[in-house]
C-alpha positions as CSV (number, residue, x, y, z in Angstrom):
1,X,0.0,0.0,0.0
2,X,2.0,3.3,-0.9
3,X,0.1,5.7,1.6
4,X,2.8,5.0,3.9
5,X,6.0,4.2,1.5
6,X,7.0,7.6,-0.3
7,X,9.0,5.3,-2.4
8,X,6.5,3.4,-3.7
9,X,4.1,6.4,-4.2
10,X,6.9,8.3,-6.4
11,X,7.4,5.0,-8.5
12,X,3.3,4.8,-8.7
13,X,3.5,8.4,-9.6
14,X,5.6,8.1,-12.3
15,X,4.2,5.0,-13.7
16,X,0.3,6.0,-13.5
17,X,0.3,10.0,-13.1
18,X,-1.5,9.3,-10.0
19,X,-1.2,12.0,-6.8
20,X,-1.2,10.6,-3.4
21,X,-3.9,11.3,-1.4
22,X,-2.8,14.8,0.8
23,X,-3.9,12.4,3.6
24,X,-1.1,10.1,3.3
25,X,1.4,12.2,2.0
26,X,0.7,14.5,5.2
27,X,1.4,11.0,7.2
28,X,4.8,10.1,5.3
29,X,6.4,13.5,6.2
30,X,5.1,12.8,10.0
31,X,6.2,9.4,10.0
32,X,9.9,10.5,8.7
33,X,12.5,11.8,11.5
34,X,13.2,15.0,9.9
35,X,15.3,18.1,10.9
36,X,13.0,21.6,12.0
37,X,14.2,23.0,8.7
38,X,13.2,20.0,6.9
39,X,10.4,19.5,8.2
40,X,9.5,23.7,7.8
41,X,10.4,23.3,4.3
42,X,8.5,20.2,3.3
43,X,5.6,21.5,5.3
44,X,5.7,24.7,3.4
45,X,5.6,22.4,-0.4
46,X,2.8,20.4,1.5
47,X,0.9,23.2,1.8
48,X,1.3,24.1,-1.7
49,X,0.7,20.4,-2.7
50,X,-3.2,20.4,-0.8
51,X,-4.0,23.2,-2.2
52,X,-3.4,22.6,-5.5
53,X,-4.3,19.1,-5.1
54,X,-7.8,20.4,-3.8
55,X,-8.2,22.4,-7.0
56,X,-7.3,19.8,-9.4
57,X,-10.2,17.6,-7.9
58,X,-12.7,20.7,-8.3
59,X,-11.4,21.0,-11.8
60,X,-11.8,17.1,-12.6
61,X,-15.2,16.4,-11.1
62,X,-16.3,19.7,-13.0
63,X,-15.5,18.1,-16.1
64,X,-17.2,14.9,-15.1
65,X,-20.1,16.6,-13.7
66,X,-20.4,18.0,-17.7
67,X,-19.5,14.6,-19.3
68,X,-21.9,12.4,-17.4
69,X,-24.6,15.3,-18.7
């Protein structure tokens, strides 16, 4: 299951074009023993990542929405 391996999530990534869940990618940075500045700085892209991540699903389901008619 890759929600908790960010290896396996990066090869699923590249191989389907899939996004991980913010969920999950939220718990592989917590589950990681990072540095503060690490941590800030991945927090900070995470951040970034939801948000973006959030508006790709309005997007998507907007087009759906209109395909399914």
């Amino acid at each position: 299951m890759y929600h908790y391996d960010p290896k396996t999530a990066l090869e699923e990534l590249t191989e389907d074009a899939t996004l991980p869940n913010p969920v999950h990618v939220r718990d592989m940075i917590l589950r990681q023993r990072l540095s503060a500045d690490k941590s800030l700085e991945l927090n900070r892209l995470f951040v970034e990542y939801q948000k973006f991540f959030g508006e790709a699903q309005k997007l998507g389901k907007e087009i759906l929405k209109q395909l399914a008619g």
